[in-house]
Steps between C-alpha positions, in 0.01 A plus 500: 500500500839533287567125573168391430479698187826355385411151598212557243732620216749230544264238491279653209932523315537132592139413372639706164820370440313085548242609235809637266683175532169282453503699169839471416451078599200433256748710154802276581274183572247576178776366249608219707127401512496505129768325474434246648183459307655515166878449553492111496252470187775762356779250579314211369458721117832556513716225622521112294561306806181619758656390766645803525173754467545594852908581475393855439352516882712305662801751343261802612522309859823440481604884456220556807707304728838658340342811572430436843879632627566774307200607509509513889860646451288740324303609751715496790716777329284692313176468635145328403402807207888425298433105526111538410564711170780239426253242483249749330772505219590104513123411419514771210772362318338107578179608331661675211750226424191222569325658247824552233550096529121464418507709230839352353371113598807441686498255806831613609407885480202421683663322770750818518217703632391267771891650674378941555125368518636250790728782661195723482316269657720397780553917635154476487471260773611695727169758504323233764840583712465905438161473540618340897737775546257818467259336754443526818545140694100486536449572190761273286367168438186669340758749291711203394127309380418851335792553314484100358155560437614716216505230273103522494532777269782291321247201487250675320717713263767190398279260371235745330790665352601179303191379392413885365816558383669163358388603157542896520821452263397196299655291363767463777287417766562623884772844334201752613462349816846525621557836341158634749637297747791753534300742563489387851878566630441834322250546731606419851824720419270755543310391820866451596549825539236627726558219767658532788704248564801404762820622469815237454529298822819500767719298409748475821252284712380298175859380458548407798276172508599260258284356189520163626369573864221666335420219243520222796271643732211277555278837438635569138511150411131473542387838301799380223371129471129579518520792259711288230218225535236732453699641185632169359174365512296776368712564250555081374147505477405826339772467243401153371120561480479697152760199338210262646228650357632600185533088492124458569413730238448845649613811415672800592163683593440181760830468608513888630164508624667192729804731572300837551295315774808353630650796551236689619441215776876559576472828554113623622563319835761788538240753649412211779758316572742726764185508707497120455817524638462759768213330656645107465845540438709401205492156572171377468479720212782321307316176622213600331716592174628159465137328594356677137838405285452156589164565411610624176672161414189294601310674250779565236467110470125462516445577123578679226175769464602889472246444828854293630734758354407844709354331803855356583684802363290721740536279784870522428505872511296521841801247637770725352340806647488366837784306533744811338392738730476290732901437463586873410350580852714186677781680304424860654549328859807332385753740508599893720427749282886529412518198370197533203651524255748179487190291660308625173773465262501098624151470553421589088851272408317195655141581375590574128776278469182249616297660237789508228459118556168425477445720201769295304444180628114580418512442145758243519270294727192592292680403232648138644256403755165627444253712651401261831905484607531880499220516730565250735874642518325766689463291841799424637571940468165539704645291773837628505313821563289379749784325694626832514194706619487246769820573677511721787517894448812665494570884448788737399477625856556134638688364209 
């Protein structure tokens, strides 16, 4: 009866702690969300040359993949709670210091923001892998979808928040939105606290398997390569679309109704997907993932209608959804448990130095080659990550 009854408490603290961290997901994600709906029309106010709208992301990416070693450095010593508030703190100072270059017009101030707001953001990947470790094994593919599904209540909050609150401290359009947006590290500081959470890891056994074993496996390779497709493509597309529509004519209220539903078809999928996965594997799942962001191209380049605009960004999100979890699953089977957190610490360098990438070379190609190149760009990734899929399974275990 004692067993039994603690059975029932563990699993009701496990069921807890996945709720706290799907909390704790959607306040980190809800200024990313918005800022990707209003960071590259920011950049293109600010900046002469609009080639460079999108710098400000791709430097936010950039400190995301930077962030991806210490940050696991972090975590390793001190624990997940230490290297969460970190990150609390590094998206505080990104939104306060985004909304000091808005108010003082400067491009370079602005851009100085993107660097906390990117460290912030890159900690915060690693909730999907906390989310893993207070599982059970049954029950982690469907904690790791819960804890990315988060970014539903991200979705909905981002975009509403700047199209409510772009004008809140007119005339400097967007200040009001980044000083709410603040609110949000503020926030999961104090869900922080009531979590419970793993303690640092061992580090003896950890050591003892070098990064580049653990990089070459056939396993990680897979989860790395699929994950920074699904990421490099989302995030090419998503970036560019409000720089294309401003050029057709629409406006901010358009362009973050497009991200909002984006975002929310990025994340909604969340609450389905690790069953997906339980019951057909990751595979098939990722399959489907890169079956809708083709789909996204084909009707990306079908026409120029708002109709156009959200269908593809929301078949974009569904592919994201499935092929990233699909991935951050692979990577769960990748590694022992000792070695976590160096297969993490690579996996995020290779997926946001990916997405540091495409969110540069987004407006440079929007910019240079139009709106039909950036799109079709998008194929040869897809196969690259279905080549991959297609290889025969390897684990950690086998590796």
């Amino acid at each position: 009866m004692s067993a039994t009854t603690a059975g029932l408490s563990n699993e009701a603290a496990m069921r807890r702690n996945v709720r706290l961290l799907f909390f704790c997901q959607a306040l980190m994600n809800s200024a990313v969300v918005g800022q990707a709906a209003m960071g590259a029309l920011i950049g293109y106010s600010l900046v002469e040359d609009k080639s460079l709208a999108t710098l400000p992301m791709a430097i936010q990416m950039l400190a995301t993949m930077a962030a991806s070693i210490p940050a696991g450095l972090v975590f390793a010593r001190l624990g997940r709670r230490p290297g969460f508030l970190l990150g609390a703190v590094g998206s505080l100072l990104g939104s306060l210091t985004f909304a000091f270059g808005v108010w003082q017009g400067s491009f370079p101030l602005y851009c100085l923001g993107a660097i906390p707001a990117g460290l912030g953001f890159g900690i915060a990947q690693h909730y999907r892998f906390a989310a893993a470790e207070v599982a059970s094994p049954g029950y982690r593919p469907r904690a790791i979808a819960l804890v990315m599904a988060g970014g539903v209540l991200a979705a909905a909050l981002g975009p509403e928040l700047v199209k409510n609150s772009k004008d809140l401290l007119a005339p400097t359009l967007f200040l009001g939105t980044y000083l709410i947006l603040a609110l949000a590290p503020l926030t999961c500081m104090t869900l922080l606290r009531i979590v419970e959470l793993p303690p640092a890891a061992a580090r003896g056994a950890a050591a003892a398997t070098p990064i580049m074993e653990i990089v070459s496996r056939p396993a990680f390779l897979t989860a790395a390569v699929t994950g920074a497709v699904a990421y490099g493509v989302m995030n090419l597309l998503m970036t560019s679309t409000p720089l294309e529509m401003m050029l057709c004519g629409y406006g901010v209220t358009e362009s973050s109704t497009v991200i909002q539903f984006h975002a929310i078809c990025m994340f909604a999928p969340g609450f389905v997907t690790g069953r997906l996965i339980g019951r057909f594997g990751a595979r098939p799942v990722i399959l489907a993932g890169v079956v809708l962001n083709a789909a996204c191209v084909g009707l990306a380049l079908m026409g120029k209608d708002f109709s156009h605009f959200i269908v593809a960004l929301m078949a974009l999100g569904l592919g994201w959804n499935l092929m990233f979890t699909g991935a951050t699953t692979l990577l769960a089977e990748a590694h022992s448990p000792a070695e976590r957190v160096r297969a993490q610490m690579a996996n995020d360098f290779i997926v946001f130095g990916t997405v540091a990438c495409t969110a540069f070379g987004s407006g440079l190609l929007h910019a240079s080659a139009g709106w039909w190149v950036l799109n079709l760009l998008v194929l040869p990734a897809l196969v690259i990550a279905l080549w991959r899929i297609a290889r025969p399974v390897h684990t950690a275990r086998s590796a």
